[in-house]
C-alpha positions as CSV (number, residue, x, y, z in Angstrom):
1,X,-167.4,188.4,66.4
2,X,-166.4,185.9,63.9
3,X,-166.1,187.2,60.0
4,X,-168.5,185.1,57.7
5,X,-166.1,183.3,55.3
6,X,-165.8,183.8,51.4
7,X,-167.9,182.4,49.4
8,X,-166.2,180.6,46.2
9,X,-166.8,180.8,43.2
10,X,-167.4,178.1,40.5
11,X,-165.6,177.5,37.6
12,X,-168.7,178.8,35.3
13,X,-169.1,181.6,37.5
14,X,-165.6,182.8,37.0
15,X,-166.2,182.3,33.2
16,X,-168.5,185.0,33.1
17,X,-165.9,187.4,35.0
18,X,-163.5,186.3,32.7
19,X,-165.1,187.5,29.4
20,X,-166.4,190.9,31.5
21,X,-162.9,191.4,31.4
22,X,-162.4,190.6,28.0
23,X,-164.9,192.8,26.4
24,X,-163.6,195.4,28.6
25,X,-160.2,195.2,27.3
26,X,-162.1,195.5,23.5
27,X,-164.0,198.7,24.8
28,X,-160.7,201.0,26.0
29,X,-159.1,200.0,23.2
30,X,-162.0,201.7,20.9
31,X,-162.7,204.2,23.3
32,X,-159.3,205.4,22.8
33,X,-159.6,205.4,19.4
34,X,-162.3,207.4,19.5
35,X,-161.5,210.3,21.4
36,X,-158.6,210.6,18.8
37,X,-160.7,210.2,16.0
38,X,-162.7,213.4,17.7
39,X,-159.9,215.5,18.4
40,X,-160.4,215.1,22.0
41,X,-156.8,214.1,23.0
42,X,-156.1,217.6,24.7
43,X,-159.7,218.5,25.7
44,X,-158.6,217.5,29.6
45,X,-154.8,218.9,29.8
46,X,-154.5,217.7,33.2
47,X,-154.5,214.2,34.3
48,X,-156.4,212.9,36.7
49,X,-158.6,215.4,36.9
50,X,-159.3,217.3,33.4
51,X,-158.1,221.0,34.6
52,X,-156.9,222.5,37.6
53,X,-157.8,219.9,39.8
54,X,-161.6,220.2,38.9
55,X,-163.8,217.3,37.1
56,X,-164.2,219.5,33.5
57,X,-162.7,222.7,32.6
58,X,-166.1,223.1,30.5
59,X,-168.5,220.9,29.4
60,X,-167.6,221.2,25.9
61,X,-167.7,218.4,23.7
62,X,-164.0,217.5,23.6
63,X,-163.6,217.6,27.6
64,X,-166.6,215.5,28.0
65,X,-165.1,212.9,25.6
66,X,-161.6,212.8,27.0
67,X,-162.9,212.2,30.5
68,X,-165.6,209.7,29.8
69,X,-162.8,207.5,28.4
70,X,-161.1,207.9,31.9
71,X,-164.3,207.1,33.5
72,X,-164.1,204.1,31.1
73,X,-160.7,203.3,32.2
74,X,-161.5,203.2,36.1
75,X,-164.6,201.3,35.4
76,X,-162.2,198.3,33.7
77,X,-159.8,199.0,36.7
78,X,-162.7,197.9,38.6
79,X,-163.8,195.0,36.3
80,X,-160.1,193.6,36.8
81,X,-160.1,193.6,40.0
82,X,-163.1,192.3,40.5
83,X,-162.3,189.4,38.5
84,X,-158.6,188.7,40.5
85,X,-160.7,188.6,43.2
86,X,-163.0,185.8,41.8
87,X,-160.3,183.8,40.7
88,X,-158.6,183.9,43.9
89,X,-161.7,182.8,45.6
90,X,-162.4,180.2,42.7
91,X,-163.3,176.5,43.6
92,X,-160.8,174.8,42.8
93,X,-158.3,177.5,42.6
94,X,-156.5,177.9,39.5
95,X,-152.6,179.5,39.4
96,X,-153.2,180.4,35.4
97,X,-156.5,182.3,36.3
98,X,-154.8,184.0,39.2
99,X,-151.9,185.4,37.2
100,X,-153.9,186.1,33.9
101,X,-156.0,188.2,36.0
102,X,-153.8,189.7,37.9
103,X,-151.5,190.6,34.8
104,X,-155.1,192.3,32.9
105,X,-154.7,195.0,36.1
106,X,-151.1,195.7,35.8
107,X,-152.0,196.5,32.0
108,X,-154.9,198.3,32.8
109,X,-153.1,200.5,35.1
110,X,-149.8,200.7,33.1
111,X,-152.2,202.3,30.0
112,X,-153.6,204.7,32.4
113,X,-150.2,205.5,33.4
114,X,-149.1,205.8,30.4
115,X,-152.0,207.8,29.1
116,X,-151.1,210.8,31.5
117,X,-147.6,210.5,30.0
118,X,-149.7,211.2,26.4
119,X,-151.4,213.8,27.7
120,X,-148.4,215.6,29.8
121,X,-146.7,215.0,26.2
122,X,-149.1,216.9,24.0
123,X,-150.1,213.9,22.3
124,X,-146.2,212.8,21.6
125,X,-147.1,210.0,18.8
126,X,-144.7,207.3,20.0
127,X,-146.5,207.5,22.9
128,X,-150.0,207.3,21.8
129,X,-148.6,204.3,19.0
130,X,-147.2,202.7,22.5
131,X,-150.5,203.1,23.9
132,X,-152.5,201.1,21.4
133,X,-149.6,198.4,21.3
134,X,-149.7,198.2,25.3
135,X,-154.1,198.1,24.8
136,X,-154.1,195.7,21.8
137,X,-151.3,193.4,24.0
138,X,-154.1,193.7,27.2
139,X,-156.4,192.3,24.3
140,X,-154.6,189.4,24.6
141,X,-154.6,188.5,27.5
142,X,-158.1,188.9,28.0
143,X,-158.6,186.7,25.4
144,X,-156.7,183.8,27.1
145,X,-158.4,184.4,30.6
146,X,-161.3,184.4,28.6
147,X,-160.2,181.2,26.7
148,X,-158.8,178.7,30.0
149,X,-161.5,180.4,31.8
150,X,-163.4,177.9,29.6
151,X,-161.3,174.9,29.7
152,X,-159.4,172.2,32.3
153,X,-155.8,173.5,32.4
154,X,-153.0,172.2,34.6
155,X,-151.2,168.9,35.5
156,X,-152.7,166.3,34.2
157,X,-155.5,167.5,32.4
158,X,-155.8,166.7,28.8
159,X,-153.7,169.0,26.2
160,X,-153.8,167.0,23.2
161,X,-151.2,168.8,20.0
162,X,-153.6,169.2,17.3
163,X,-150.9,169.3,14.4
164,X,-147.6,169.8,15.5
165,X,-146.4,172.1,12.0
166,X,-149.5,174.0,12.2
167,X,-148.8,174.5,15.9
168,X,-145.2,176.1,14.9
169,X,-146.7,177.9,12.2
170,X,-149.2,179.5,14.9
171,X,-146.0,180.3,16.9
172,X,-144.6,182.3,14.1
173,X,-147.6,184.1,12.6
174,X,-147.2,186.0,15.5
175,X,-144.2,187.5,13.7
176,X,-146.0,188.7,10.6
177,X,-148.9,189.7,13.0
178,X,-146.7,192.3,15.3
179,X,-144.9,194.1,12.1
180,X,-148.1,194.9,10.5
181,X,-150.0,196.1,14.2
182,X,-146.4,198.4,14.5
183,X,-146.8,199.5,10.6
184,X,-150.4,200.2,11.1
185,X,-149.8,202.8,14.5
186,X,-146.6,204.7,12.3
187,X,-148.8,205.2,9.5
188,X,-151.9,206.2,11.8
189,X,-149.0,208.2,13.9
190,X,-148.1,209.9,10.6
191,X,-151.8,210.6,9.4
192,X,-154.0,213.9,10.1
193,X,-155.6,212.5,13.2
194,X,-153.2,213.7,15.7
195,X,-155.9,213.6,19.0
196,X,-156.3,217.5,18.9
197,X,-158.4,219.8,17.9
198,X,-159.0,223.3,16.3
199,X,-158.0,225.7,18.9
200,X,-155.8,223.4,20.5
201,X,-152.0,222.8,20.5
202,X,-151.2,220.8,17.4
203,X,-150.0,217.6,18.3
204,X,-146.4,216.4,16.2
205,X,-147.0,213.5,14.3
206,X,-144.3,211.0,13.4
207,X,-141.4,212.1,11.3
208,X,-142.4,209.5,8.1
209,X,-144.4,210.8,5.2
210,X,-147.6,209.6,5.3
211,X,-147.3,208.0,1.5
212,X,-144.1,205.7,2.5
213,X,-146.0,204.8,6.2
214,X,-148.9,203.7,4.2
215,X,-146.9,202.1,1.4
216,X,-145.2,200.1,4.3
217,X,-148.3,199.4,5.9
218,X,-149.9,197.4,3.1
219,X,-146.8,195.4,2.0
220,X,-147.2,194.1,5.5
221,X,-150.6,193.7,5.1
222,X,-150.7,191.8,1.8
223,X,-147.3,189.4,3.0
224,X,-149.8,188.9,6.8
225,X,-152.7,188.1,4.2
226,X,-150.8,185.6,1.7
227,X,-149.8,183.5,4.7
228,X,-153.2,183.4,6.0
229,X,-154.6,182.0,2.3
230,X,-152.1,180.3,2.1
231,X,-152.5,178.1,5.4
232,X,-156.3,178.0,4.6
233,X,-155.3,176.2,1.2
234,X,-153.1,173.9,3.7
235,X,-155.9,172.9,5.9
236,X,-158.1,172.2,2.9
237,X,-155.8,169.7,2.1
238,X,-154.9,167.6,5.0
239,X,-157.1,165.9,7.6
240,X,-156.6,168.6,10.7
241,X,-159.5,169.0,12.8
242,X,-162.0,171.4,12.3
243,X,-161.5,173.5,15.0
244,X,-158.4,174.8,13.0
245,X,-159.9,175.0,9.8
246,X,-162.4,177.4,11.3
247,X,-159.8,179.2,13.1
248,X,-158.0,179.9,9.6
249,X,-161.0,180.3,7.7
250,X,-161.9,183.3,10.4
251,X,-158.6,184.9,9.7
252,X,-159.0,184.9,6.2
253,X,-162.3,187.0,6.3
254,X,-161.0,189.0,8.8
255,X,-157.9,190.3,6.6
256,X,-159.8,190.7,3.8
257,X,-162.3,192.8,5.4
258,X,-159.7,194.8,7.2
259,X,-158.0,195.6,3.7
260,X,-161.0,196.5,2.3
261,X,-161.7,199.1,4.5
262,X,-157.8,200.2,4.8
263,X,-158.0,200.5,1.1
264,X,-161.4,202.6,1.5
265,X,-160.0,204.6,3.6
266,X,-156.9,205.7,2.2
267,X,-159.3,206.1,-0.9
268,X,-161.6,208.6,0.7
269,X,-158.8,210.5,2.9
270,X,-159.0,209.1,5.9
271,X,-162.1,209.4,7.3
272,X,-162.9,209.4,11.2
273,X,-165.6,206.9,10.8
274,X,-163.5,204.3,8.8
275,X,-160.4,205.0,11.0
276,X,-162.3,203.8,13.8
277,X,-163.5,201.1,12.0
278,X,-160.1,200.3,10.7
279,X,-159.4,200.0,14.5
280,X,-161.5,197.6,15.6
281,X,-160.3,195.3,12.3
282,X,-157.1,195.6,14.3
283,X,-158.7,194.2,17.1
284,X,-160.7,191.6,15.6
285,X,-157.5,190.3,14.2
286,X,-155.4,190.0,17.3
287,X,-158.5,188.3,18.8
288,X,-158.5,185.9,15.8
289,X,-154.7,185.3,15.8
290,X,-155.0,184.7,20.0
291,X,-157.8,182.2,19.1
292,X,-156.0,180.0,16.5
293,X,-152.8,180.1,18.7
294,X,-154.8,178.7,21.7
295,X,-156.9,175.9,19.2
296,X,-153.6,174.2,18.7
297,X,-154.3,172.1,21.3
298,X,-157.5,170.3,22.7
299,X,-158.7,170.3,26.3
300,X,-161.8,169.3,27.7
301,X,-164.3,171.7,28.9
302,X,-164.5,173.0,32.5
303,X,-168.1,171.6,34.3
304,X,-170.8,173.2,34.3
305,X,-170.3,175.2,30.9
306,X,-171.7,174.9,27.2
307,X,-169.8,173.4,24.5
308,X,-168.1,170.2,23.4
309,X,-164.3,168.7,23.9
310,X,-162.3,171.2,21.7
C-alpha cells in the first residue's frame, strides 16, 4: 500500500503560517510578562509539571497563571513546527523560509529551556532579563519569516537598495536599539516586580539601585529617540521613497508613546498594568526597527498575495 504524497503548499498559504508564527512569538513574550507582573513566577516550582510531578499543586491563582503560560509555550512549539513543516512542503521551496522557520523552534524551545533554568533559579534576574532578550530576539525573526514570507527572495529576483546611507544607518540603529532593550531588562530586573509573590520565596533582584537603572534607561532612551527624529527630519528632506518615510515616521510615534508611558510609570511607582504595557512598547519597537531594516530594499510581491511592489 502506497502512501498518498504531500500535498504542497503555495506561497500565500505559507504566508498565513508565517504570520501565525509571528503573532505567536508577540503572545509569549507578553504572556511572560504577565505572569511576572502577577507574581506568578514561583506559583509552579517544578518544571514541566508545576509540583511533584502533578499538573497544579492547587488551583490557586498564581499556579494557574504560571502553567497557562507553559500551555502557551507548547501551543507556539506546535505553531513552529507546523509552519517548518509548510515551508518544507512549499511550492516552490524556499531555503530562507526553511531556516527562518526552523530557527523560530530552536528559539522557542531554547526559552522553554531556559525558563526551567528561571524557575530552578528562584527567579535569578539575569536569567529572567536573558529570557526576554532571547523572546524579544524570536520576535525578530518572526518578523522576517513573516516579512519574505510576503515577498520573491533568492537569485535573481529583484532586490533593489532603496538609499544606500539610509540602508547603513538601518544597519547601525540596531546599536542604539540593543543598549536601550538591555537598559530597559536591568532597570525592570532592579524594580519591585521580581515574579513572586507574598508567601513565596523572594526572588533577588539585580544588584543596581533602581534610581541609577532607571537614570540609565532613559539616557538611552532619549539618545534611541533623537536619532529616530532626527532621520524623520532626514527623509523629509530628500526624495527616498515612501515606504521609508513611513517606516521612520512609525518609529517616531512608537518612541514617543513608549516614553510616555515609561515616564508614567516611573511617575505612579510602577504599576503592573503600565509595566505590561511598557512591555509590549518594547515589542512594538523591535517590530518597527525589524520592519524599517527589511524596507531598505524593494522586492516584488510573491503571487497570489495583496499588496503592491514594495
Amino acid at each position: 500500500m502506497t502512501s498518498s504524497p504531500r500535498r504542497p503548499v503555495s506561497g500565500p498559504v505559507f504566508r498565513w503560517f508565517a504570520f501565525t508564527s509571528f503573532l505567536s512569538m508577540i503572545v509569549i513574550v507578553l504572556s511572560g510578562a504577565a505572569v511576572r507582573l502577577t507574581g506568578s513566577g514561583l506559583g509552579c516550582p517544578d518544571w514541566p509539571t508545576c509540583f511533584h510531578n502533578r499538573i497544579s499543586g492547587s488551583w490557586s491563582i498564581h499556579p494557574f497563571i504560571e502553567y497557562t503560560n507553559r500551555i502557551v509555550t507548547v501551543t507556539l512549539v506546535l505553531v513552529s513546527a507546523a509552519t517548518f513543516v509548510a515551508a518544507l512542503v512549499r511550492q516552490p521551496r524556499r531555503q530562507d523560509l526553511v531556516f527562518l522557520s526552523g530557527l523560530l523552534i530552536l528559539g522557542v524551545v531554547a526559552d522553554a529551556m531556559l525558563g526551567a533554568f528561571v524557575v530552578y533559579s528562584k527567579l535569578n534576574p539575569w536569567l529572567v532579563s536573558l529570557h526576554m532578550l532571547l523572546s524579544l530576539s524570536m520576535v525578530v525573526v518572526g518578523a522576517v519569516l513573516y516579512h519574505r514570507s510576503k515577498y520573491v527572495y533568492g537569485p535573481g529576483a529583484r532586490a533593489d537598495v532603496r538609499d544606500p546611507h539610509f540602508r547603513l544607518i538601518a544597519r547601525l540603529l540596531w546599536i542604539p536599539f540593543g543598549a536601550l532593550l538591555i537598559a530597559g531588562t536591568i532597570t525592570t530586573g532592579s524594580g519591585p516586580h521580581a515574579g513572586s509573590s507574598q508567601g513565596q520565596l523572594r526572588a533577588k533582584r539585580l544588584p543596581f539601585a533602581l534610581f541609577d537603572a532607571t537614570w540609565v534607561h532613559s539616557v538611552a532612551a532619549v539618545l534611541f529617540i533623537g536619532l529616530v527624529t532626527g532621520l524623520l527630519f532626514a527623509v523629509w528632506k530628500s526624495g527616498v521613497p515612501e515606504a521609508l518615510r513611513l517606516g521612520v515616521r512609525r518609529l517616531v510615534i512608537i518612541s514617543l508613546i513608549q516614553a510616555g508611558i515609561g515616564v508614567s510609570q516611573f511617575l505612579t511607582h510602577l504599576p503592573a498594568l503600565l509595566v505590561e504595557l511598557h512591555v509590549a512598547g518594547a515589542v512594538s519597537l523591535t517590530i518597527g526597527v525589524t520592519q524599517f531594516h527589511l524596507r531598505q530594499t524593494a522586492h516584488d510581491r510573491e503571487p497570489g498575495t495583496k499588496g503592491v511592489a514594495a
